[in-house]
C-alpha positions as CSV (number, residue, x, y, z in Angstrom):
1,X,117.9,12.2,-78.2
2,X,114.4,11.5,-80.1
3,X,111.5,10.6,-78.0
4,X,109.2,7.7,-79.0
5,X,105.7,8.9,-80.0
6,X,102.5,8.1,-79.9
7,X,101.3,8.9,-83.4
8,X,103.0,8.5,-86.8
9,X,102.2,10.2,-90.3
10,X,99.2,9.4,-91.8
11,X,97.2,9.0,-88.2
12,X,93.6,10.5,-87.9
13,X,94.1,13.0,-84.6
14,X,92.3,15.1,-82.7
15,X,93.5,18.1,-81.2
16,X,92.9,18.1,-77.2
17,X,94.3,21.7,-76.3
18,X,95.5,25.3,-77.8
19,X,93.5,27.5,-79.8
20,X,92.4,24.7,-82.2
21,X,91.3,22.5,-79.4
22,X,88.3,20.3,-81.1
23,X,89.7,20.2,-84.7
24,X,90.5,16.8,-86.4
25,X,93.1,16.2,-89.3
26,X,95.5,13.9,-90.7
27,X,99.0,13.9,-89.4
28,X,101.1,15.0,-92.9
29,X,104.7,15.3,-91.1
30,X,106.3,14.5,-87.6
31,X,109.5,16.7,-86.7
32,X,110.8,14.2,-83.8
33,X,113.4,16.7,-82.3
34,X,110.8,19.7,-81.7
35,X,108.2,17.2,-80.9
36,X,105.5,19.3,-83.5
37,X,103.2,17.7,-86.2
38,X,102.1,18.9,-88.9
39,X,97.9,18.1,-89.1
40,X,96.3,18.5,-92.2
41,X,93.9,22.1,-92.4
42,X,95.0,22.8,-88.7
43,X,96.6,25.4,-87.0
44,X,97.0,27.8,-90.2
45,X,99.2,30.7,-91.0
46,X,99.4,33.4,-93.5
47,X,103.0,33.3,-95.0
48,X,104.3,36.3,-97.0
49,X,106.3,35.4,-100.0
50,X,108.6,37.1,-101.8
51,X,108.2,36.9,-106.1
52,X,110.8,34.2,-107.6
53,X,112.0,32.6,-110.6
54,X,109.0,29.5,-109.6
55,X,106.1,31.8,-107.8
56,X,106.6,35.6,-110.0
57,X,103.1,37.0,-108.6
58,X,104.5,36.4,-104.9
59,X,101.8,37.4,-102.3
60,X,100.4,35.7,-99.3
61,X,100.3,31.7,-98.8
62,X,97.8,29.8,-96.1
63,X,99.5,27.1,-94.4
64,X,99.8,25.0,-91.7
65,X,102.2,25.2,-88.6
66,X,103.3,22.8,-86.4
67,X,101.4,21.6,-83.2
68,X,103.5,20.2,-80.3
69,X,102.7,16.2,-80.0
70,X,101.3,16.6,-76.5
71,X,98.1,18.5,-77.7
72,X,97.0,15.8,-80.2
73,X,94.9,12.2,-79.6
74,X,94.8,9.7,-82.3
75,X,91.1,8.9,-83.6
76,X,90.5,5.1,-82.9
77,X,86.9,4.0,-84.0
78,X,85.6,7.7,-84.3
79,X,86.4,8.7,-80.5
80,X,90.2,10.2,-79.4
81,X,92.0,7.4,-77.4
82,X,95.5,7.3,-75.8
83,X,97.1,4.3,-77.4
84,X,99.4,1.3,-76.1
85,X,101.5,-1.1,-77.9
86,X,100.6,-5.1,-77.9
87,X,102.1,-8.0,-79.2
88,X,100.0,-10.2,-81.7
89,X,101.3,-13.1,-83.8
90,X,104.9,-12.1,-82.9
91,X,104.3,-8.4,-84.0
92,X,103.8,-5.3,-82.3
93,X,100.6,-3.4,-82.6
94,X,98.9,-0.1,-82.0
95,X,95.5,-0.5,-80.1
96,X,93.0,2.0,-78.7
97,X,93.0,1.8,-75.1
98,X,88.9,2.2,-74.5
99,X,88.1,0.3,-77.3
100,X,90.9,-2.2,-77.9
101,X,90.5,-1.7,-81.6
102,X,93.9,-2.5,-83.4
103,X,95.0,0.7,-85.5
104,X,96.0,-0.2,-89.2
């Protein structure tokens, strides 16, 4: 079964923990059964690939990895905040906890 999360694609986050504890990037893609993220210039790896029909030179690509959902905070009003789900005008909305700021 998928877990709910507490960030979606497109959110500004912050990672809290790991090796790349500090670094802030936009979440690009969510794989909900491993619980990773991909974040946007974080957590990169050199890839080896082979020369094809599309890529003929081959040679070594920079890109990112996933990061587990856990070690990520989504930005609210320029600090990291957990978040929490309210109801306003019949809708539910993301807010920052601290700040109460609605996310967009």
């Amino acid at each position: 079964m998928q877990k709910k999360l507490h960030i979606k694609v497109g959110d500004q986050v912050k990672v809290i923990a790991g090796n790349h504890k500090g670094e802030e990037g936009k979440v690009m893609s969510i794989d909900r059964v491993k619980e990773r993220a991909i974040v946007e210039g974080v957590n990169m790896i050199s890839k080896h690939v082979k020369p094809s029909a599309t890529n003929p030179q081959g040679g070594i690509e920079k890109k990112e990895a996933g990061i587990h959902i856990s070690n990520l905070m989504v930005i609210v009003g320029g600090t990291a905040q957990r978040t929490a789900v309210k109801v306003e005008d019949g809708k539910k909305v993301r807010i920052g906890v601290k700040s109460k700021e609605v996310l967009k």
